[in-house]
C-alpha positions in Angstrom: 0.0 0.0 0.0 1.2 3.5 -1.0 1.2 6.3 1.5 0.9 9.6 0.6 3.2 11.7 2.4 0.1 14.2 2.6 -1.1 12.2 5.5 2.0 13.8 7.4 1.5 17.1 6.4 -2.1 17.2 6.8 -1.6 16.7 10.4 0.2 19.5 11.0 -2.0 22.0 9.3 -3.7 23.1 12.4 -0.5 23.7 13.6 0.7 25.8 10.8 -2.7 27.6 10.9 -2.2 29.0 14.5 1.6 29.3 13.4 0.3 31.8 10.9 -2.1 33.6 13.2 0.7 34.2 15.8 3.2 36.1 13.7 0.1 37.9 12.3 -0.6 39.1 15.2 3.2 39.1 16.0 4.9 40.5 13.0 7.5 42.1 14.5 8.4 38.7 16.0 8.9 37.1 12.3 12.3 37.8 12.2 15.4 35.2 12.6 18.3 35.9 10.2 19.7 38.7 8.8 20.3 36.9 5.5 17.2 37.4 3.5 16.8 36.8 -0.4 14.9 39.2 -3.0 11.7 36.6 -2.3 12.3 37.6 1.6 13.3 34.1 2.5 15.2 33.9 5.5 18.6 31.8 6.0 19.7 29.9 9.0 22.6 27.4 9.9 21.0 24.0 10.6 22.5 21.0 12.9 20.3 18.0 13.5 21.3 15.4 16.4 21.3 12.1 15.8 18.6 9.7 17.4 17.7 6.6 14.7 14.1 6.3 13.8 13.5 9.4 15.7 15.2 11.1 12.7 11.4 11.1 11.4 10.7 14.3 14.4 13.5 16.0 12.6 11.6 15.5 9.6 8.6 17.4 11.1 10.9 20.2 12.3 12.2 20.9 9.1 8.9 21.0 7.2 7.8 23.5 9.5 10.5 25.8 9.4 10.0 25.7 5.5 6.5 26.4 5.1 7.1 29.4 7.6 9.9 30.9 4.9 13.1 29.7 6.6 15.7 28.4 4.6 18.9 26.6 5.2 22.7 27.1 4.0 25.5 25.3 6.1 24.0 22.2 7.2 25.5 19.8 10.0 24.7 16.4 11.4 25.1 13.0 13.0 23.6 9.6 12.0 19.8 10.1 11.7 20.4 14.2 11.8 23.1 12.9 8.4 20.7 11.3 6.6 18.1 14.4 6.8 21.2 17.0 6.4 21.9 15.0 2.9 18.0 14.9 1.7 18.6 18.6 2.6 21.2 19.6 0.7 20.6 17.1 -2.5 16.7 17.1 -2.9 16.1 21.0 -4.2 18.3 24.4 -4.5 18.5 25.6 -1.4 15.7 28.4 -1.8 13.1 25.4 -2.3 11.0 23.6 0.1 12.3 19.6 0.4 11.1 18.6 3.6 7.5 17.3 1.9 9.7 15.0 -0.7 11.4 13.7 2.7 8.0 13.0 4.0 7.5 10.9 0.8 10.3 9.1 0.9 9.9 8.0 5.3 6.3 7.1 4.2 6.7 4.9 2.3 9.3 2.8 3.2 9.6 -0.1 5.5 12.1 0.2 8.2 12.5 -2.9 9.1 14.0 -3.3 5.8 16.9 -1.4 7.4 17.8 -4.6 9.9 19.1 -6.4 6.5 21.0 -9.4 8.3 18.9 -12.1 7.7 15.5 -13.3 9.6 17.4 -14.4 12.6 18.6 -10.4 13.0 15.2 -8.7 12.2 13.6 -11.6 15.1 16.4 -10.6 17.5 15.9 -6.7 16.9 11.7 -7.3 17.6 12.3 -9.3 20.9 14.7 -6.4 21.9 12.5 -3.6 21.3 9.1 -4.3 20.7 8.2 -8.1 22.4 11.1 -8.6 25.2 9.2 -11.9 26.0 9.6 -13.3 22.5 13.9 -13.6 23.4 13.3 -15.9 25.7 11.3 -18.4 24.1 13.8 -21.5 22.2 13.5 -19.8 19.0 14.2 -16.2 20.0 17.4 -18.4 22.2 18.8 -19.9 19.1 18.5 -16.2 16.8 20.3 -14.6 19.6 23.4 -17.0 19.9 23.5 -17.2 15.8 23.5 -13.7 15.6 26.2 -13.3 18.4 28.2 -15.7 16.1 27.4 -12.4 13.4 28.8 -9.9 15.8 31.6 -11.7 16.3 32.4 -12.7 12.6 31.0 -9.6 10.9 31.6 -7.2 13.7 27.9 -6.1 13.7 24.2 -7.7 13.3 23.2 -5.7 9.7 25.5 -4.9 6.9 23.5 -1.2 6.2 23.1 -2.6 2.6 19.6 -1.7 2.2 20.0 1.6 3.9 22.9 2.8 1.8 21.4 2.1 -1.8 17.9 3.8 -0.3 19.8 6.7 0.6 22.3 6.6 -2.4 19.1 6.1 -5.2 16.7 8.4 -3.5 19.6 11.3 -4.0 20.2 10.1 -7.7 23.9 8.8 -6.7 25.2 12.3 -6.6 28.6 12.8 -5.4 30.1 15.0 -2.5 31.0 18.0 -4.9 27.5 17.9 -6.3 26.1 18.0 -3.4 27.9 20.5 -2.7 27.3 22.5 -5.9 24.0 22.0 -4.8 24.0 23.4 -1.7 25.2 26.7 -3.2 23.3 27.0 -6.1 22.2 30.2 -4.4 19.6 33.0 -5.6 21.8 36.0 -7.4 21.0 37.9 -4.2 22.9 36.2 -2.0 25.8 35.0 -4.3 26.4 38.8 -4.5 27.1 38.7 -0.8 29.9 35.8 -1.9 27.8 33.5 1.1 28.7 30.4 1.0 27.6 27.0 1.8 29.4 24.1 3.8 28.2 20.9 5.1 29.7 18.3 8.2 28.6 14.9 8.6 30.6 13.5 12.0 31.5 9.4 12.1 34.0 8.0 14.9 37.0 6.9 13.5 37.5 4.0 16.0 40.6 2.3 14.3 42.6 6.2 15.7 39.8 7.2 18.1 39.1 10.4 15.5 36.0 12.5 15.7 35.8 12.9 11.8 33.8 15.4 10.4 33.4 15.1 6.4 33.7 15.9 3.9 36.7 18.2 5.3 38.3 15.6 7.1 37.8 13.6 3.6 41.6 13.5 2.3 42.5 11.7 5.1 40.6 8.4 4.1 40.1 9.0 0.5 42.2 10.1 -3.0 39.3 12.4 -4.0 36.9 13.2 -1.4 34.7 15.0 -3.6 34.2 12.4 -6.0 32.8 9.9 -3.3 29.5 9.2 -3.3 27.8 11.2 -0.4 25.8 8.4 0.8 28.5 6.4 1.7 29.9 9.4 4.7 26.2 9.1 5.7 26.7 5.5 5.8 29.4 5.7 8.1 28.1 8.4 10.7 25.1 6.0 11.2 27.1 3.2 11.8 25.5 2.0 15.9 28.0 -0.2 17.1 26.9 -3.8 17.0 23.6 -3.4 15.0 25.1 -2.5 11.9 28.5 -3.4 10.4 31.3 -0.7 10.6 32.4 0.5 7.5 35.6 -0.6 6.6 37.7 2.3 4.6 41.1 1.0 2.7 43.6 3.9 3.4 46.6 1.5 2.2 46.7 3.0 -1.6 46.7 6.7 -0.6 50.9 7.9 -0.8 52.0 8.1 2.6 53.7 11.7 2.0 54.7 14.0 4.3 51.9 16.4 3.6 49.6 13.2 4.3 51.2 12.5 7.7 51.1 16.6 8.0 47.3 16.6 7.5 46.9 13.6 10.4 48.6 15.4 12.4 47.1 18.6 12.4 43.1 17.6 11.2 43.0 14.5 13.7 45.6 15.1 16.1 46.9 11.1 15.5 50.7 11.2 15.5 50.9 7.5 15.6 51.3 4.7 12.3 49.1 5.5 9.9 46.9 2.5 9.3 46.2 0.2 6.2 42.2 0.7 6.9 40.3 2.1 9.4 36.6 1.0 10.7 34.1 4.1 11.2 31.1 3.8 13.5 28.1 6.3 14.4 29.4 9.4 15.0 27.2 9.7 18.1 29.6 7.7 19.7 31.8 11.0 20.0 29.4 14.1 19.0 25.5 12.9 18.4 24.7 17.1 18.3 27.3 18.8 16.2 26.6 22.1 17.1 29.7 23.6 17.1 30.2 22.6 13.6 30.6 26.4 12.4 31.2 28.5 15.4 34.3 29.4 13.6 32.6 30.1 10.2 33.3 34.3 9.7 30.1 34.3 8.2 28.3 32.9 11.1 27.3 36.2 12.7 25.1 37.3 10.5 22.2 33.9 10.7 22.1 31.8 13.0 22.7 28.2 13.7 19.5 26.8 14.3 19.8 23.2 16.6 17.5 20.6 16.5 17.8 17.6 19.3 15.7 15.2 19.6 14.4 14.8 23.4 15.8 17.1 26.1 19.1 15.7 28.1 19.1 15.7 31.8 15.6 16.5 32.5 15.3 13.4 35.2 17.3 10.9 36.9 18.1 7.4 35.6 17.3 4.4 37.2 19.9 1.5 37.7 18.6 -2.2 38.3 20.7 -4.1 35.7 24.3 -4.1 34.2 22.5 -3.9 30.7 21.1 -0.3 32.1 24.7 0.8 33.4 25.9 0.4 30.2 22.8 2.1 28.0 23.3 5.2 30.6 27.1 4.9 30.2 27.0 5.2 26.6 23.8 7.7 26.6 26.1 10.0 28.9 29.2 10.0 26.3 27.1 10.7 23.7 26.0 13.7 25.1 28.4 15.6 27.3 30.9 16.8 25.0 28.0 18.5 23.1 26.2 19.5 26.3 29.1 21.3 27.4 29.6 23.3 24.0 25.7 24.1 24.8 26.1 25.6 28.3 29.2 27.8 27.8 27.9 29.3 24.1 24.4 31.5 24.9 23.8 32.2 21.2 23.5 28.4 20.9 22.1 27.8 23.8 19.0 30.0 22.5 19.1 28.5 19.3 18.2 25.1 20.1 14.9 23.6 20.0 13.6 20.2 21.7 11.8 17.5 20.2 9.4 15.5 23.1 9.6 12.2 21.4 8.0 10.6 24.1 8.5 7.0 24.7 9.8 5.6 21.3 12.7 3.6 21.3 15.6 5.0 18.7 16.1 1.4 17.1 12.4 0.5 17.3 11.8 0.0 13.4 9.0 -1.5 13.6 6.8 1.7 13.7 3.3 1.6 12.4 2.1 4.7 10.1 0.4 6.1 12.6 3.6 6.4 15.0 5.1 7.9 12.6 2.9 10.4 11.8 2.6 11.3 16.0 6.8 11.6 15.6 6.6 13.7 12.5 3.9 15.9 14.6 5.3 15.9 17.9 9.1 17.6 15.3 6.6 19.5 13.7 5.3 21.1 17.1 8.5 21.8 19.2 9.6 24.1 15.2 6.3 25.8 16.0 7.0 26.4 20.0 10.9 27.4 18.9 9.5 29.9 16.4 7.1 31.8 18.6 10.3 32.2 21.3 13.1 32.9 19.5 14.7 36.1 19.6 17.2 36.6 16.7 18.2 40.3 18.0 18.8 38.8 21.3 20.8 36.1 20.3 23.2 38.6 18.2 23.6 40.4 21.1 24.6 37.4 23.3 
């Protein structure tokens, strides 16, 4: 059965409605970027944080800030907040609306088609997150001692096949410089004002312990970085441990010249060997909220860098009854502080950020119905609404 992504945006239009009637009423408030095209399109920086099927809330968030005439030129983000950051920058010139061909796209596919390692992997991955009991009958037993033979052998439960061709088709197999051309295909307006547009994906180099950010970290891992395909740094900055594979990278053909070891040295801060390969997992294993991703961009001052994270971090206290919960809180925690950190001693991103409630959904839970992922594309499409109405652009230049 088909799914019209109007389904999505039809549940919003109440929101957009009162949306409208707010800055009617408000007009003086409708103002967030100094960076305006001849149509009166505004610009913003946009970082998205990573969260798995979540991403779908981001989704939401986006479409809102469109429809409302905001308009995105740097764009930054990890795993789920990559693949929407891509669909971004590929899926229209940057003064057009592309959030309602995203919806499209999430409607109508199937998740689960993501957990690509076999049936044993997609039974494992339900008992986990949606029917706990179902692990501990014989069969679910057997699927989960097969598939801790795949960890071992294949490092990881999915090999991300299906994801990567979805993403790669869905952008027309365009490269990292087209992308990029894409992203500044700018109206005359602003190419008169020489703005331009960057992009930073961030995987975890685990094979050096790098936080890489593509594609500017690119040269380190590849002869011609803007050649790659673009899905494929997407690919890697999705990359959660264990459930999918690692993406193996051969570095062992790139000449080992002294500019080369220069460029470690200096872009990753690794003085060691420089490795034949390297493996790259989710880059939320380092940075899941890239916000700091242009702080030192000169032309940063003049629009803002809009955040989007998906739930809000220390709100409540965890419980601890189990080892399996020290280590989700263990992991959850080094996800987040670095970012957190950047978050409370920078005021102009602090005010920048909005939060996502994305209630109780489970970030690897892809075996969402239609309906829960309409509610996720809502509850995004809400907290863009409750960001708009507070945010203070003059404020946050003066911060």
């Amino acid at each position: 059965m088909t799914i019209k992504g109007g389904e999505f945006t039809a549940a919003t239009q109440s929101i957009i409605d009162d949306l409208l009637l707010y800055f009617e009423k408000n007009k003086k408030s409708f103002d967030f970027s100094d960076v305006r095209d001849d149509k009166g399109l505004q610009y913003v920086n946009l970082v998205q944080e990573g969260g798995g099927v979540l991403g779908i809330a981001l989704v939401g968030y986006t479409y809102i800030l469109e429809i409302m005439g905001i308009r995105f030129l740097s764009l930054a983000g990890t795993s789920a907040g990559s693949i929407n950051t891509l669909f971004l920058g590929a899926l229209g010139k940057p003064n057009s609306i592309k959030s309602p061909i995203v919806v499209e796209l999430i409607a109508n596919k199937d998740f689960n088609e993501f957990v690509d390692g076999g049936k044993d992997a997609q039974r494992l991955v339900k008992a986990l997150f949606s029917d706990r009991k179902a692990v501990q009958t014989v069969g679910g037993t057997l699927s989960t001692l097969r598939n801790i033979d795949d960890i071992k052998n294949k490092m990881g439960l999915n090999p991300g096949n299906d994801f990567y061709n979805w993403l790669d088709t869905n952008i027309g197999h365009a490269t990292v410089q087209q992308v990029l051309d894409n992203m500044n295909d700018l109206p005359e307006s602003l190419k008169k004002q020489n703005i331009k547009a960057k992009m930073a994906v961030v995987a975890a180099d685990l094979t050096t312990e790098t936080k890489v950010v593509f594609p500017a970290m690119g040269d380190l891992y590849f002869k011609n970085t803007a050649q790659e395909p673009a899905a494929k740094f997407i690919r890697c900055s999705m990359s959660v441990p264990v459930f999918f594979e690692p993406v193996k990278v051969d570095i062992s053909k790139i000449e080992k010249t002294t500019n080369y070891k220069e460029k470690w040295i200096k872009t990753a801060g690794y003085t060691g060997e420089i490795p034949p390969s390297v493996y790259f997992v989710d880059g939320g294993t380092l940075s899941n909220f890239p916000i700091d991703a242009f702080v030192n961009d000169p032309q940063t001052p003049a629009r803002p860098t809009f955040g989007i994270k998906l739930g809000f971090d220390r709100n409540r206290y965890n419980t601890l009854d189990s080892a399996l919960d020290i280590l989700g809180v263990s992991f959850d925690a080094a996800m987040q502080l670095r970012d957190f950190e950047f978050i409370q001693s920078h005021v102009a991103y602090k005010n920048s950020i909005g939060y996502v409630d994305t209630g109780t959904y489970h970030w690897l839970d892809f075996d969402l119905t239609t309906a829960e992922k309409i509610d996720l594309f809502v509850r995004g499409a809400k907290a863009a609404a409750d960001f708009l109405k507070k945010f203070d652009w003059a404020k946050v230049k003066g911060s």
